[in-house]
C-alpha positions as CSV (number, residue, x, y, z in Angstrom):
1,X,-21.6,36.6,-37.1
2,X,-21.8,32.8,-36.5
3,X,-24.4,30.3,-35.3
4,X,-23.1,31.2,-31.6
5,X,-24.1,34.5,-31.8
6,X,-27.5,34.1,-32.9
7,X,-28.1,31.7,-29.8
8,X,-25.5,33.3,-26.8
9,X,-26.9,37.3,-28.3
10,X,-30.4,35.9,-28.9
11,X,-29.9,37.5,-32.6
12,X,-33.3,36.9,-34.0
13,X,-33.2,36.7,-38.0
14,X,-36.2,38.3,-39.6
15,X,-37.4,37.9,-43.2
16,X,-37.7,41.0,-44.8
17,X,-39.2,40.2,-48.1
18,X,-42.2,37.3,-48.0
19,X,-44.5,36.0,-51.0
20,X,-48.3,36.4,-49.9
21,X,-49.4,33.4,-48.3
22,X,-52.6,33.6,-50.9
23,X,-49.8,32.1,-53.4
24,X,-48.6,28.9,-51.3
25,X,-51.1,26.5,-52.8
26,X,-50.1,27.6,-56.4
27,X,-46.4,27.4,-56.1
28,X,-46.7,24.3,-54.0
29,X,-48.6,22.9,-56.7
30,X,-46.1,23.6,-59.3
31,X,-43.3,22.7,-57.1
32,X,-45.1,19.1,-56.4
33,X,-46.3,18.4,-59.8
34,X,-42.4,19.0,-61.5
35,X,-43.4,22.0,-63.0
36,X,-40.8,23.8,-61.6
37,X,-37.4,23.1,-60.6
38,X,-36.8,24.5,-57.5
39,X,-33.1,23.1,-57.7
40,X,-32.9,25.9,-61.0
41,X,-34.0,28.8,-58.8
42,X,-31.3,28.5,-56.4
43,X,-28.7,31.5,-57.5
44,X,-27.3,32.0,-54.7
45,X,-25.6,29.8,-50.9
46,X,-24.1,31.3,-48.5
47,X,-22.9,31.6,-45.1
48,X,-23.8,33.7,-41.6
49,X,-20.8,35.5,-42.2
50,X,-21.7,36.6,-45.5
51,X,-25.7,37.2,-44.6
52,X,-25.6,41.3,-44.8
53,X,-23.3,41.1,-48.1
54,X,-26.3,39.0,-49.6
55,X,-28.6,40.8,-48.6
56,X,-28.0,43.9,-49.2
57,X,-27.2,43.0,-53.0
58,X,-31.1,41.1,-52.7
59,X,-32.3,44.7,-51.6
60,X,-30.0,47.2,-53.8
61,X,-30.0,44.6,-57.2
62,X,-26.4,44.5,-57.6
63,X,-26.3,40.9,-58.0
64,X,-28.7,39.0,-60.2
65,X,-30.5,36.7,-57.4
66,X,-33.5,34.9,-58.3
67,X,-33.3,32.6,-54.9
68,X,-30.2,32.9,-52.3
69,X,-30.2,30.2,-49.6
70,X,-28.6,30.7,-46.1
71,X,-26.3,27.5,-45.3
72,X,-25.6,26.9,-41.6
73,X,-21.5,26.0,-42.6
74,X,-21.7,28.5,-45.7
């Protein structure tokens, strides 16, 4: 899958896991203030073509990721 076939298929991309919005302020807070690095929690980039490998292993544990980012040229 590539960036054409979510716009030519009209392939809508769905989050499937979501922290409760009652926790934005907090982690914003953090985030803003340098308590936490977001930088650090970044485990994992990768591309469209690799989206279902990702995140299955999210879903099933196999791979140890704290935060996986989806990267429009991988």
């Amino acid at each position: 899958m590539d960036i054409n076939d979510l716009v030519f298929r009209k392939i809508t991309l769905q989050p499937t896991f979501a922290e409760p919005a009652i926790n934005f302020p907090v982690s914003n807070r953090l985030l803003r203030d340098g308590l936490v690095d977001a930088i650090a929690l970044i485990t994992h980039t990768f591309g469209f073509e690799d989206a279902k490998k990702i995140m299955g292993a999210v879903i099933d544990g196999s791979q140890p990721i704290v935060k996986a980012v989806m990267l429009p040229n991988g």
